[in-house]
C-alpha positions in Angstrom: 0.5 146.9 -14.7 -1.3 148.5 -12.0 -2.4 151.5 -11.7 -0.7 154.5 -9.8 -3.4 155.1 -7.1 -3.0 151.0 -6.3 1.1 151.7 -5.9 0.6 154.8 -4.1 -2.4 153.1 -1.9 0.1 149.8 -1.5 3.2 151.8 -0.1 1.3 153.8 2.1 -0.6 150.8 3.5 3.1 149.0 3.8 4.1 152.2 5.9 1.2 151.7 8.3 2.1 148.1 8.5 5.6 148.7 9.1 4.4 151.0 12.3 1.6 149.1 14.0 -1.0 150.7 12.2 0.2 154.1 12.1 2.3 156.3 9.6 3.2 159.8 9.4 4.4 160.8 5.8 5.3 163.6 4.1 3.1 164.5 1.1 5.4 166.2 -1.2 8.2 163.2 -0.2 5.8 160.3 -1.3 5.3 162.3 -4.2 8.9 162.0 -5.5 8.8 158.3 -4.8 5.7 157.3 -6.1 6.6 159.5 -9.3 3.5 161.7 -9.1 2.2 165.0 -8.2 1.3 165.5 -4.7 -2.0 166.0 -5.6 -2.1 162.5 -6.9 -1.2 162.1 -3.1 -4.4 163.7 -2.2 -6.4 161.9 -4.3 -5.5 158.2 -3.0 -5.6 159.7 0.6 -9.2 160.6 0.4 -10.3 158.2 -1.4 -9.0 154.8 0.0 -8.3 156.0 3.7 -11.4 157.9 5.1 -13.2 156.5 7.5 -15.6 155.0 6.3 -13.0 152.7 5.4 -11.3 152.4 8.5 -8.7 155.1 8.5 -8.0 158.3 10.5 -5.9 160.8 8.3 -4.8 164.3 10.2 -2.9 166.9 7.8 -1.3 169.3 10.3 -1.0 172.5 8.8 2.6 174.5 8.6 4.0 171.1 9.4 5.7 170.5 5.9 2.7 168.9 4.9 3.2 165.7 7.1 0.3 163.6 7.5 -0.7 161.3 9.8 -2.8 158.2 8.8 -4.0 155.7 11.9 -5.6 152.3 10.9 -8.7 152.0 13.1 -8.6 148.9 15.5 -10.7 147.0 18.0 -13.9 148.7 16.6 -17.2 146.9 17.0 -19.4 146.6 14.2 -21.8 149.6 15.7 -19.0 151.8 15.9 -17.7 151.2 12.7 -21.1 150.9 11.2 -21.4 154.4 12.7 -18.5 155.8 11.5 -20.1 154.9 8.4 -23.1 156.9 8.8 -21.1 159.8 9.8 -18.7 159.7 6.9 -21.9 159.3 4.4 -22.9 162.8 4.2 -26.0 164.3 2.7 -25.4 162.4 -0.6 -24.0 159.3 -1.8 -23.0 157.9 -5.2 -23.6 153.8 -5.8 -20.4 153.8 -6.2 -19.5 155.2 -2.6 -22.2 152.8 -1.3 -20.7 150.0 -2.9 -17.2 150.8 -1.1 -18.7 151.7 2.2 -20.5 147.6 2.3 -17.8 146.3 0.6 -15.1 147.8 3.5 -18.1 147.2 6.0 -18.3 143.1 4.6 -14.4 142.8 4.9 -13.9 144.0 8.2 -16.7 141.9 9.7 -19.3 144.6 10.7 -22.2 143.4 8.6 -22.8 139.6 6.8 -22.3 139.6 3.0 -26.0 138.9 2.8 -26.7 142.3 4.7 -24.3 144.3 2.4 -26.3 142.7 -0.7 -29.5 143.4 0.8 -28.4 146.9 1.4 -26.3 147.7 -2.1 -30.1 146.3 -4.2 -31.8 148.8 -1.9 -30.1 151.6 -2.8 -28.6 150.8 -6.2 -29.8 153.1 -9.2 -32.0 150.2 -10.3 -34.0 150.6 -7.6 -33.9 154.5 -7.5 -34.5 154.6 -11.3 -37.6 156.5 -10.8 -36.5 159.1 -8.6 -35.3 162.1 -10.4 -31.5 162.3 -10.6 -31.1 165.6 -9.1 -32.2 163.9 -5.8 -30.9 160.5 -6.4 -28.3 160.9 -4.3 -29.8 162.3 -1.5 -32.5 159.7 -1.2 -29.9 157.3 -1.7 -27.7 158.5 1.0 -30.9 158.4 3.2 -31.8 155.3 2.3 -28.3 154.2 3.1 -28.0 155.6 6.9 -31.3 154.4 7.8 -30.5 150.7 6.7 -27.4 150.8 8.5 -29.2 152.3 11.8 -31.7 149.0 11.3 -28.5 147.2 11.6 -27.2 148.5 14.4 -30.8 148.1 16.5 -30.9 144.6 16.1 
C-alpha cells in the first residue's frame, strides 16, 4: 500500500497534469480528499515541490488558503542547476543532496556520472571527519561549489 505523502504527491501531480503544468488547490479541500490533516498537505508541498525539484508553489494569504503550484518548463540545465543552488541554503542533509541530483539526473541537467561524482563528494562517508555540528554546512558548501563547476564548463 503506499504511503499517504505518495497519494497526496500523485493527485496533486495529476492536477498539474490535468492543467498544463499548473494547479491551484485549496489546502483544506485536498485535505478532506486525501483523508489527512492539512498539515499533512504542507508537508508533501514542501517537500516534493520546491524548487529544487522543479516546482513553483505560491500560498496567497486570506485567499482560503489556495495554492498555486507551477511545474517549471523549458529550463536549461544552468538555470535549473541554479535554482538548485538557490534552494540549497546554508545547510544541507545527504538526504536533501541526494534528492537535489537525483531530480537534477532526471530532468536532464547533469549526467548520472556527475550526480555520482557529486553525491561521493559530499556523502557523510566522505565528511566523516568533520564534526557534525558543521557537517552540514560544509556539506552544503561543498554541494553549491560542485554544481557552480558544472555550470562553468
Amino acid at each position: 500500500m503506499a504511503r499517504l505523502v505518495d497519494v497526496i504527491e500523485a493527485m496533486i501531480k495529476d492536477m498539474i497534469d490535468e492543467n498544463d503544468g499548473q494547479a491551484t488547490i485549496n489546502r483544506s479541500l485536498l485535505a478532506e480528499q486525501a483523508n489527512c490533516v492539512p498539515s499533512q498537505i504542507t508537508y508533501v508541498l514542501s517537500t516534493r515541490f520546491s524548487s529544487g525539484n522543479g516546482y513553483i508553489v505560491e500560498s496567497r494569504r486570506g485567499g482560503g488558503g489556495q495554492i498555486t503550484i507551477t511545474r517549471v518548463q523549458h529550463v536549461g540545465p544552468d538555470d535549473y542547476l541554479k535554482a538548485i543552488i538557490d534552494a540549497v541554503g546554508d545547510d544541507l542533509t545527504q538526504s536533501q543532496a541526494k534528492t537535489f541530483l537525483t531530480n537534477a539526473v532526471s530532468v536532464g541537467a547533469m549526467s548520472s556520472k556527475e550526480g555520482t561524482a557529486i553525491m561521493a563528494a559530499v556523502s557523510d562517508r566522505s565528511l566523516a571527519k568533520i564534526d557534525s555540528d558543521i557537517r552540514s554546512v560544509v556539506r552544503a558548501d561543498i554541494f553549491k561549489n560542485a554544481l557552480l563547476g558544472l555550470m562553468i564548463t
